[in-house]
N, C-alpha and C positions, 0 to 999 in steps of 0.2 A: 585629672581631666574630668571634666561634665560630660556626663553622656545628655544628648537632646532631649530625650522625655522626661527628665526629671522639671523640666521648668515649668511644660507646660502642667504635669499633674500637681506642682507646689502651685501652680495660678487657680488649678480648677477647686482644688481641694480649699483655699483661701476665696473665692467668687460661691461656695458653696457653704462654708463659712456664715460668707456674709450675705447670701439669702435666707438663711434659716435667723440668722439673725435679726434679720432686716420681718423678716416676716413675723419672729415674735412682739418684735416689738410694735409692730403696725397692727395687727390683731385686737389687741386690746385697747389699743389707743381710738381706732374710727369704728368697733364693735364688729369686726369681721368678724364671725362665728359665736355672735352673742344672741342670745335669746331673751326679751322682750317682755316681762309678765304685766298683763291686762288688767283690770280691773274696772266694770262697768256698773253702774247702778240707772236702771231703765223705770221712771219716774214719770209716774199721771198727773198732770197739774190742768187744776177747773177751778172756776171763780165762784163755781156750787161752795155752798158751808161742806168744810166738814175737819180743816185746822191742817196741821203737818205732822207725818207719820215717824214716829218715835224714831224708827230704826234708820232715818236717815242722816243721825248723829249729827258732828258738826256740818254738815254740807245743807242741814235746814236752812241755818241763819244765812247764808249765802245766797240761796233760793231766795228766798222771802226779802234779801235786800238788792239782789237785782233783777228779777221777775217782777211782773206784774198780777200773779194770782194768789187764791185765796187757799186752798188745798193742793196740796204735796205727799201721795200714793207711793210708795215704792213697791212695783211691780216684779223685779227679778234682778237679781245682783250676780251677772254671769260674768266668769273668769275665765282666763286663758291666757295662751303665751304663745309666742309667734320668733319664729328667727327672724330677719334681717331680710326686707324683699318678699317674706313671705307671709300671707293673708290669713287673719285669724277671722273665723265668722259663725255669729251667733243669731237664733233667732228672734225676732220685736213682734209686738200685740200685730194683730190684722193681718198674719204671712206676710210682714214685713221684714228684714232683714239689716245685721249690721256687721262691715267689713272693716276691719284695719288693717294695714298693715304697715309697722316699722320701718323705714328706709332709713333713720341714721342715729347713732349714738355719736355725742360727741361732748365734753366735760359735764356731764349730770343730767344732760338733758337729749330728749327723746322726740325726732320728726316721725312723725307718723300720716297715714293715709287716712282719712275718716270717708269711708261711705253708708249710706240710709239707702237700703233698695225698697222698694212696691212692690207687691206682689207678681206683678209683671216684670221683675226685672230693672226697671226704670230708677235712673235715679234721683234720688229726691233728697239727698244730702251731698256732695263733692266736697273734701276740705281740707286740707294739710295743714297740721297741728304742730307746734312744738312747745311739749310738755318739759318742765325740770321733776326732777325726779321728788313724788310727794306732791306735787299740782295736781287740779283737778282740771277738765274742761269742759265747759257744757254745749249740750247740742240743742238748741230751744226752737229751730224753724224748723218748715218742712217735714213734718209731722204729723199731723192733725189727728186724734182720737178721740173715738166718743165726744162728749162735750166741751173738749178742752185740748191740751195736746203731749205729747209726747218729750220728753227733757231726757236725755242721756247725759250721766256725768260720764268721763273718762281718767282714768289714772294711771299712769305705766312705773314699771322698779324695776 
């Protein structure tokens, strides 16, 4: 004879199973509890002479064949890593400011949040990205510095 609680503890113990299941397997697949790592290169571009700066390797010839300027500065190469919904932010020339933050993994590539704040706050960049993993993106409006203006490349892994 079956006693009654045997059934339901063989249900819960199989429904328990198959959430811890179901949850490894979902994790890694749409990047639930994955983490993000950034890589930004924050770039002076002005139609002043002055050529392009060594240290911005291959992402020169890039610049120079879809821009429109003469000189390519690389200001600061800030890194960081962000989870999933959560805001990574760094600071730009003139108490400006730049926010990302990752919203989805999903086969190799990376949506992301891009904003350019003012020093007020204000934004002056909005723009949802999606990166493959090893792509660069550039950020060329909305910027203005000095004589020329502001380019953020972006790269996520």
């Amino acid at each position: 004879m079956r006693s009654r609680g045997a059934v339901p503890s063989a249900v819960h113990v199989l429904l328990s199973l198959v959430g811890v299941f179901g949850v490894l397997f979902l994790v890694p697949r749409f990047g639930w509890g994955q983490t993000v790592s950034l890589q930004t290169q924050v770039i002076y571009a002005t139609n002043q002479p002055g050529g392009v700066d060594s240290r911005l390797g291959n992402l020169a010839a890039e610049l120079e064949k879809s821009l429109p300027y003469k000189t390519y500065q690389l200001l600061d190469s800030p890194r960081g890593s962000a989870a999933l919904n959560q805001t990574w932010r760094t600071g730009l020339p003139d108490n400006r400011s730049l926010e990302i933050t990752p919203t989805a993994i999903q086969e190799g590539q990376y949506s992301v949040t891009v904003r350019v704040l003012g020093p007020g706050g204000q934004q002056l960049v909005n723009t949802m990205v999606r990166l493959r993993r090893g792509s660069t993106f550039l950020i060329s409006k909305g910027a203005p510095y000095k004589d020329g203006v502001l380019i953020i490349a972006i790269s996520a892994s």
